[in-house]
N, C-alpha and C positions, 0 to 999 in steps of 0.2 A: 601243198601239193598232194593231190589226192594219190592212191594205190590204189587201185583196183582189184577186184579177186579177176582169176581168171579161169576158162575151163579148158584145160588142154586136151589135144587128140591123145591115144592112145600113148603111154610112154617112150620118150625115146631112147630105147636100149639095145645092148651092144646083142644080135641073134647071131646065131649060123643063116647067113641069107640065103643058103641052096634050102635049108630046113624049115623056115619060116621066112619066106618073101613077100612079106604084107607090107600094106602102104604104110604102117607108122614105122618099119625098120628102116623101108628104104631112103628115108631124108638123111637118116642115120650114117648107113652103110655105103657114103660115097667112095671115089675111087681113091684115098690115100687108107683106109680101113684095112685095104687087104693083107697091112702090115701087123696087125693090132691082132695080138691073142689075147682071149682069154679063160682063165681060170679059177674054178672055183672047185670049194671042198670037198663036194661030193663024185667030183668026176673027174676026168683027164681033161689036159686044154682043147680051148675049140680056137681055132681059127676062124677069122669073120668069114671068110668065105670060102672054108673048104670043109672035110670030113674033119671028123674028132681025131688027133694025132696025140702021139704018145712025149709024156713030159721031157724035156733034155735036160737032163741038172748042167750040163755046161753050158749051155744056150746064155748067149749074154745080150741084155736089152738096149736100147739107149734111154728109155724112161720106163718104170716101173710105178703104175697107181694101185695104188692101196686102196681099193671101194670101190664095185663098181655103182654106186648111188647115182644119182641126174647131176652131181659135180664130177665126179669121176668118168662118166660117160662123155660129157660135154667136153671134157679136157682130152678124153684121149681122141674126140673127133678132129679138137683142134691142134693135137700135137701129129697127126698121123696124116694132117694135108701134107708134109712133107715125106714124101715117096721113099727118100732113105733113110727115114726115121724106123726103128721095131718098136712098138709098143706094151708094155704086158699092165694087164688091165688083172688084178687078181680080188675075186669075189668069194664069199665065203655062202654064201645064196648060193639058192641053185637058176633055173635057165626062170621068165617071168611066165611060164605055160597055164597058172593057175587061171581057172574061168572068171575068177571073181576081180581080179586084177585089173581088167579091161573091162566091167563091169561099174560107172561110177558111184552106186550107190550098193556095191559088193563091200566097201569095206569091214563092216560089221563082222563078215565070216573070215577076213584074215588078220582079225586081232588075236592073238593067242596061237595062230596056224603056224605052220615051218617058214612064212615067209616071216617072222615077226619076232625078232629078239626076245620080246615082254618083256622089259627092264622092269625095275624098281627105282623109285630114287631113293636116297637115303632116309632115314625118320627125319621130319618135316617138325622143325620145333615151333612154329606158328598152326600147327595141325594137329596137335596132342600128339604127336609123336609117328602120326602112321604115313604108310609107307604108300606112294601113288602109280598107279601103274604107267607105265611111259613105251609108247610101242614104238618099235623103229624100225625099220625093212631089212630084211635077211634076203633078199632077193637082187634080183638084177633091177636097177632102178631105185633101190633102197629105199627110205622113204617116201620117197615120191610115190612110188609105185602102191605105197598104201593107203594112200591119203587122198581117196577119195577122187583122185586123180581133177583135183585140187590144186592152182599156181597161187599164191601170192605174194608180193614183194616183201610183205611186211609193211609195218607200222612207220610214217615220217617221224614220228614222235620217238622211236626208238634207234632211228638214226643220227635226230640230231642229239639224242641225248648220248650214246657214244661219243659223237663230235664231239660233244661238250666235256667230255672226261679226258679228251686228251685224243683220240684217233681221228687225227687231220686225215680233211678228204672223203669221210666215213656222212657226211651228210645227206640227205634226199639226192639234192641236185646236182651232188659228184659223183653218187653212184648209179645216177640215171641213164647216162649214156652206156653203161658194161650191160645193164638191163638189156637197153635197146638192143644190142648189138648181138644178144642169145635169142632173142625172141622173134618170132613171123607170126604177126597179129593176122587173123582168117579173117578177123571185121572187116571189108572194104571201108566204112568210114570212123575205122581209126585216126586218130591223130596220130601224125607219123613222126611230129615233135616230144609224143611222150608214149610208144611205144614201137619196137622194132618190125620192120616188115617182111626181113630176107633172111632170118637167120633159120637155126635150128630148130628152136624147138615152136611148132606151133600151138596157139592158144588162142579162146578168142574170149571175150569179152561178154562176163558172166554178167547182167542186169541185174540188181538186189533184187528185184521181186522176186525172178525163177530162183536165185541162192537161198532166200528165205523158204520158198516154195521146199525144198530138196531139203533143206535142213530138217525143217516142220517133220517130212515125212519119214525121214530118218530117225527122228524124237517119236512119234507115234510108233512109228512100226516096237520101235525098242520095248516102251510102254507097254505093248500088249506083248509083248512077246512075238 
């Protein structure tokens, strides 16, 4: 089973919709959202669709996400179709306002920037020892939101080789349908047997040659400076 790369619309992340009511929030920002705060470190909470309100330490949730990353977003969409559900979505990023963000070949300038943790991984004993730099998103949208704004499923190969370790379930073709059911392919002649057409997050269907194309120029630009 092939995977595909994909190129997605702008990311889909939790805004203030009176503050930012662009077309990538609003697939986002449907009517169960209105319950969903959230918060992050640098400021007071926002509610999805009102003014910035002041924190309640009593205030009690019925789910609380840890991240708001493209897993954490996606879940509090799906946890907050339910009207009397409260949601709190807690991000340590700030709002996604950076120009480069929405920009696909911006990534370059937000590696090392406030939206980008810059990890390290540990010394690397197949590597003489050093240390590789590992960037992850401090932002709304988390990683997603720096990568180039880049989808892809991942590797079948590294599916079934989980499978094979022991995570029933974890193959290509079981976790094909949760795929589906996140994704609204923009291709009209997508296969609708192997990728979703209604859901949230739209993408459409990157051609190897323009990916090659985008990378190439990413490698050059870097090369010269």
């Amino acid at each position: 089973m092939r995977f595909p790369a994909f190129l997605p619309t702008p990311p889909l992340l939790l805004r203030n919709a009176r503050r930012n009511e662009t077309k990538s929030s609003r697939p986002f920002l449907h009517h169960g959202c209105r319950r969903i705060i959230l918060s992050h470190a640098s400021a007071a909470p926002y509610a999805a669709s009102s003014a910035p309100t002041t924190p309640d330490n009593s205030a009690e949730y019925d789910y609380v996400i840890v991240g708001g990353g493209a897993a954490g977003c996606v879940l509090a969409n799906r946890l907050s179709s339910d009207r009397n559900a409260t949601v709190l979505v807690l991000e340590a990023g700030g709002p996604a306002d950076d120009f480069y963000l929405h920009v696909p070949l911006g990534f370059p300038y937000l590696l090392g920037s406030a939206c980008d943790w810059a990890f390290l991984t540990e010394p690397e004993p197949h590597l003489n020892g050093r240390r590789l730099y590992f960037p992850r998103g401090r932002v709304l949208g988390g990683s997603h939101a720096i990568s180039v704004m880049l989808y892809h499923r991942g590797d079948p190969g590294d599916y079934r080789a989980w499978e094979a370790a022991g995570a029933d379930g974890w193959g290509p073709e079981e976790v094909l349908p949760y795929f589906r059911r996140s994704e609204r392919q923009m291709n009209p002649k997508a296969d609708p047997n192997f990728t979703g057409l209604k859901a949230h997050l739209p993408s459409l269907i990157l051609p190897a040659s323009i990916l090659c194309l985008m990378l190439s120029s990413v490698l050059l630009a870097t090369l010269l400076g």
